[in-house]
Each structure stands twice: as C-alpha cells, then as structure tokens.
C-alpha positions in Angstrom: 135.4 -1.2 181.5 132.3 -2.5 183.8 133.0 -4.8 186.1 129.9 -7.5 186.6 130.0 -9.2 189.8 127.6 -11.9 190.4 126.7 -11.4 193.9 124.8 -13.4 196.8 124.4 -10.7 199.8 124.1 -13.4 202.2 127.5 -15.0 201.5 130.7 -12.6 203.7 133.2 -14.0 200.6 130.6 -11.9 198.2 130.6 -9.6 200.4 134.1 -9.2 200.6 134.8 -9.3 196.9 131.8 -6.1 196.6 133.8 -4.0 198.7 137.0 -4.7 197.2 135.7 -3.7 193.6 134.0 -0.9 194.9 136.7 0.5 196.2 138.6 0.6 192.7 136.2 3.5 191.1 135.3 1.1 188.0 131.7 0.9 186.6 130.5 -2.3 188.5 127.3 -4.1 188.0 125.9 -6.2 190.3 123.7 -9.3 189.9 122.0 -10.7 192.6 122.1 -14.3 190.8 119.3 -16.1 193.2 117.0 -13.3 192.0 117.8 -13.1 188.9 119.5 -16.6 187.2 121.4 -16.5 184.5 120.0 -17.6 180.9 121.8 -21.2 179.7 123.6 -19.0 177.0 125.0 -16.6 180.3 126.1 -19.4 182.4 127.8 -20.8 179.2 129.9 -17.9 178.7 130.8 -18.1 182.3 131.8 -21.6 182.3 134.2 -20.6 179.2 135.7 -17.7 180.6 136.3 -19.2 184.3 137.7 -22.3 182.1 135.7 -24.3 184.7 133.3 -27.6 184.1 129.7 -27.3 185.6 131.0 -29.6 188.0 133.9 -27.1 188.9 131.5 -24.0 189.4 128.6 -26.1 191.5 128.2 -25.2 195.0 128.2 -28.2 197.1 127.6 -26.8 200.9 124.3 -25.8 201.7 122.9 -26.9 198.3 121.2 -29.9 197.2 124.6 -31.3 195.1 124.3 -34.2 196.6 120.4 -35.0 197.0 120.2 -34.0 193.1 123.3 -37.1 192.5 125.6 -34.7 190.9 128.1 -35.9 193.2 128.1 -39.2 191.2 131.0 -39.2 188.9 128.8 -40.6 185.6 127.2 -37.3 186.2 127.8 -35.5 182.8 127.8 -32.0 182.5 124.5 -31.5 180.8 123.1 -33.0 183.6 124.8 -30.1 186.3 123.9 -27.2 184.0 120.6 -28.2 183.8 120.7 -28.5 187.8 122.5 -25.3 188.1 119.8 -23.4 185.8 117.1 -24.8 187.9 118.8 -23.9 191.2 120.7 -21.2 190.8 121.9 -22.0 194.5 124.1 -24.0 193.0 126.0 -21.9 190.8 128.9 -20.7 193.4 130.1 -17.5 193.9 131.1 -14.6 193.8 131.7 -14.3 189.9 133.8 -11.1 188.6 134.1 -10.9 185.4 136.1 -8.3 183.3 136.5 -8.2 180.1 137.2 -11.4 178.8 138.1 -13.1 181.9 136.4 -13.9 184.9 137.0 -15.5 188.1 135.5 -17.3 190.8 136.7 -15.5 193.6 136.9 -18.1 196.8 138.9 -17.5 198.5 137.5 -13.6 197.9 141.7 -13.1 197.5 141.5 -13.5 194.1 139.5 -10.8 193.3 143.2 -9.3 192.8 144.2 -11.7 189.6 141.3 -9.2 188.1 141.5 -6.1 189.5 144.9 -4.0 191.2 144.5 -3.3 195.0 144.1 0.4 196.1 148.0 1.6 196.4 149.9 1.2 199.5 146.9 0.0 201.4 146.7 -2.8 204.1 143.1 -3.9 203.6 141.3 -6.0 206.1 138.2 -7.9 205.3 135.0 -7.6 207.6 136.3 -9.9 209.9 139.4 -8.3 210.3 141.6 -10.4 208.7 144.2 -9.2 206.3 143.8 -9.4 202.6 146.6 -11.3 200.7 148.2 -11.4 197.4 149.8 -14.5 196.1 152.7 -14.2 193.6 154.8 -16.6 191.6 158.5 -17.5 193.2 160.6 -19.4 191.7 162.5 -22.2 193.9 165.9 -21.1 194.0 164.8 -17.6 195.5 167.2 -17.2 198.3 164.6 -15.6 200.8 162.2 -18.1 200.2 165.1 -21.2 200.8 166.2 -18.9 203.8 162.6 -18.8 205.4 162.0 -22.4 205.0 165.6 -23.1 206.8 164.8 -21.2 209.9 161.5 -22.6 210.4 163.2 -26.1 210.1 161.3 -26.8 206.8 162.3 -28.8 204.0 165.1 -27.0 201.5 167.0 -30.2 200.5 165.1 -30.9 197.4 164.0 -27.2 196.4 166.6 -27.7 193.6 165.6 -30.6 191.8 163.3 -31.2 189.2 159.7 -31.5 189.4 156.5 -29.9 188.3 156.0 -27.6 191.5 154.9 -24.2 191.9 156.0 -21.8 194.7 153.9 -18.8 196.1 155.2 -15.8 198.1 152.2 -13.6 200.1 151.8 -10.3 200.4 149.3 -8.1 201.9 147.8 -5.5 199.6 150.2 -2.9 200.8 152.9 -4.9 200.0 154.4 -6.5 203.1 155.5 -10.2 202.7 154.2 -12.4 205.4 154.6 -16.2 204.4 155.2 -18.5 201.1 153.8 -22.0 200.2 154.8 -24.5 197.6 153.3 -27.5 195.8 154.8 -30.3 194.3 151.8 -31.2 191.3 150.8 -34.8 190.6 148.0 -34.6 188.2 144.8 -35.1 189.9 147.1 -34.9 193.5 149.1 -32.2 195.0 151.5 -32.4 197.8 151.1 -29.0 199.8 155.2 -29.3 200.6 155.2 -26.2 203.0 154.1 -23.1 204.3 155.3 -21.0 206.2 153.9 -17.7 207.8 157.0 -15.6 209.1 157.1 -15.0 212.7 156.0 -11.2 213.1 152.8 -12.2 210.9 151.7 -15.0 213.2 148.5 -15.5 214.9 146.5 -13.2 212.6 145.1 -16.0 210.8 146.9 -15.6 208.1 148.0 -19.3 208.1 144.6 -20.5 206.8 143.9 -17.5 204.6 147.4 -18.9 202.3 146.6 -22.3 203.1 143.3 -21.5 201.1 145.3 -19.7 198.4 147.8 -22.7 197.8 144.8 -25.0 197.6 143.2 -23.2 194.9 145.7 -22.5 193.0 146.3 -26.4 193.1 142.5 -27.2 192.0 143.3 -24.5 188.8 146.2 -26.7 188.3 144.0 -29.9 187.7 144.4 -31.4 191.2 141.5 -32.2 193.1 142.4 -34.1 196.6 145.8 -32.5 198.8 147.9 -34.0 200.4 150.6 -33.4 203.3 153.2 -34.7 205.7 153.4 -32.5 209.1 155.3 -32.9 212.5 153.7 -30.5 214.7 150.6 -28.9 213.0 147.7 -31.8 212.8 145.7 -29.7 214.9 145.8 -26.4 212.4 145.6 -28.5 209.5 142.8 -30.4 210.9 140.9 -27.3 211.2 141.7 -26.6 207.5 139.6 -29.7 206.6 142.3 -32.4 206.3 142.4 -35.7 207.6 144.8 -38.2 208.8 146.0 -41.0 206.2 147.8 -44.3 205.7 151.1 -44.4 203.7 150.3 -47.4 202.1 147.3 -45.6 201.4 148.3 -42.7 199.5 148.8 -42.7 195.1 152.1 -44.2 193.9 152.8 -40.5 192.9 152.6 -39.3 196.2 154.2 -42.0 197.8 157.3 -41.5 195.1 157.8 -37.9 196.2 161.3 -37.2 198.4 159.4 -36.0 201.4 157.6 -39.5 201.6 160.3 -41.4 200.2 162.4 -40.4 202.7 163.2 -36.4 203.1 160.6 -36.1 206.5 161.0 -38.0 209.1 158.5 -41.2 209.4 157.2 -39.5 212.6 155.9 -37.1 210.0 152.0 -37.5 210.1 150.0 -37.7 206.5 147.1 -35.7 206.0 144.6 -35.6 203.1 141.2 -33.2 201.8 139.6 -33.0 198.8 140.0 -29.8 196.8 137.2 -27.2 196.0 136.8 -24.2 195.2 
C-alpha cells in the first residue's frame, strides 16, 4: 500500500511526519500541496476521509483565515472550500493518507494511529524531543489511579460516571512516561489531569501530551478546554491557556466535581480554544 503524504517542507511537524513514514519502508508519495493544490474532487475526498469540515482542516496561523472572514461563524463551508482551493495555504498539514483513512497529523504524533513505529525504538524528532504514543486506559486502571495519587492529583471521582476518556503515553519503544484524562462536555472538555512521571520530567514531554489530550478532545467534538490548576499557570500558560472566571465558565463545566467542589477554590481556571 502507498502512503501519500501531503507535505509543506517549510513546516518541522511535516517534516517530522516525512521522516517517520520514511522510516517504515512503505511506498510513500509525496505532494508538495503549495505547488501543486489539490483539485475540489481531491480535497473532497480528504475532508471525508479526515471526517473533518473545511473549517476543521483550515490553517488559521500564518494564513489569511481571518482577513478572508472565515473566522465568522455564518461562514458555510462552500465558502472555506472555495478559500482553501484558492489558497492552498490554507489547507493545514501534514495529510497522511492510507488506504481509506487519513489523518491530519498535528501534533506530528499521530502519524502512529496510521502507521506502526519501527520496533523497540525510542525516536526523537529533529528537535530532540521524544516521540509519543497515546493509548486508551480505562479509569479504574490501578497504575493510572496510583500515579495520579502520588502526584496529589485528583482520584476521588475516577469511579463515577461520566463521558471521559483517559490516555496513557508511551514512547515509540514502549516506555510509559505520563497519562491524561478528559471529562467531555460536548463542544467543552475539562482537561482533568496530567501527569508526566517523575524520571520523564523536563524533556518536554509535558506539552508534547498536553497537545495529544487536546486533540483527541477536538476529534471528540470539543472545541474550547478547560482546566483547574494549583501550581502550573505558568506551564499551562505557555500551552496557550488563559485565566478565567467561575462564574464565567458553561453550566457544564461549572457542574463537574472538580469545580463543584473536588479542587480546592484556590484552584485557578484556565481556558484555550481547540485546534488542530
């Protein structure tokens, strides 16, 4: 099976994501998209196998998104495939596609819900940093309510009901280094902890998962995050989320046990939108 990535050379994530794939010995093809734009009927088959919107796939950063008024939401989505076809720049990347499915690979760590890593391998991306690879956990794992314990986070409520999803990360040799969990709202998600384990810290590893959890929460239908933090503003800050008012937040957020009354009100709210 060929492996099409659609590729801007300019961008480190594609960049990334190409040395990955070429590193698995599949026949990959490689389309510079800036030079050469998908057709309407391409970008069309992309939208349906990503299961994205236009306005999912659109590049907002460094693009004219927001000149064009696609930020507006009576924006349809005629109106940001025909933007996206006239400037390609707008079409985000990178792409993979393989056989029926494709993915937009930011952070570049998805790349892996396509293709396996190389066995027993700790990869690092070209600035060093480790690769990771997020995997399902269900709450009740012991190591994951262990983990959260020492670290003094939140396992009162890992037991109850609620439409949450846990992650346990791995680098691509197989080495567990942190977990994350969300608690789902519909168009919100409470980012209800993460934790990178001791030995793992200070590789940057933090915002690599921190990425990870937030996409996986934008695939889930949520589009802003939210958090409550005691001691890590400043990291979470840097991640692109800002401070917020309780009385402030949705009714759904509000409801949830850490606001209602799990974390402590010193607890400081923080909230970003979600893109991918």
């Amino acid at each position: 099976m060929t492996i099409t990535l659609y590729h801007n050379p300019d961008c480190g994530t594609s960049r990334n994501v190409l040395a990955v794939l070429q590193r698995t010995g599949q026949p990959l093809a490689v389309i510079e998209y800036l030079k050469d734009p998908p057709s309407r009927g391409t970008l069309q088959d992309l939208l349906h196998r990503l299961q994205m919107r236009p306005k999912d796939l659109a590049r907002r950063r460094g693009t004219p998104f927001a000149a064009l008024g696609l930020a507006d939401p009576a924006t349809g989505d005629d109106a940001v495939l025909a933007a996206m076809l006239e400037h390609p720049i707008l079409i985000n990347r990178p792409i993979v596609v393989a056989g029926a499915r494709a993915v937009l690979c930011r952070p570049s760590d998805l790349v892996f819900d396509l293709v396996p890593p190389p066995p027993g391998e700790d990869l690092h991306k070209q600035d060093g940093s480790l690769w990771l690879i997020d995997g399902p956990l269900p709450p009740d794992d012991p190591d994951l309510g262990t983990a959260l314990a020492a670290a003094g986070l939140l396992v009162a409520d890992l037991a109850e009901a609620g439409n949450r999803a846990f992650f346990a990360y791995r680098t691509t040799g197989g080495r567990l280094v942190g977990y994350a969990g969300l608690e789902l709202l519909g168009e919100d998600a409470l980012l209800r902890s993460l934790l990178i384990l001791p030995a793992w810290r200070g590789q940057g590893l933090g915002r690599a998962a921190t990425a990870l959890a937030l996409r996986r929460a934008f695939d889930f239908g949520a589009r802003r995050a939210w958090l409550l933090t005691t001691d890590a503003v400043d990291f979470f800050a840097r991640a692109g989320f800002q401070r917020a008012d309780r009385a402030a937040a949705p009714a759904a957020v509000r409801a949830t046990r850490q606001l209602a009354g799990l974390c402590p009100a010193s607890a400081v709210l923080m909230q970003r939108a979600i893109e991918p």
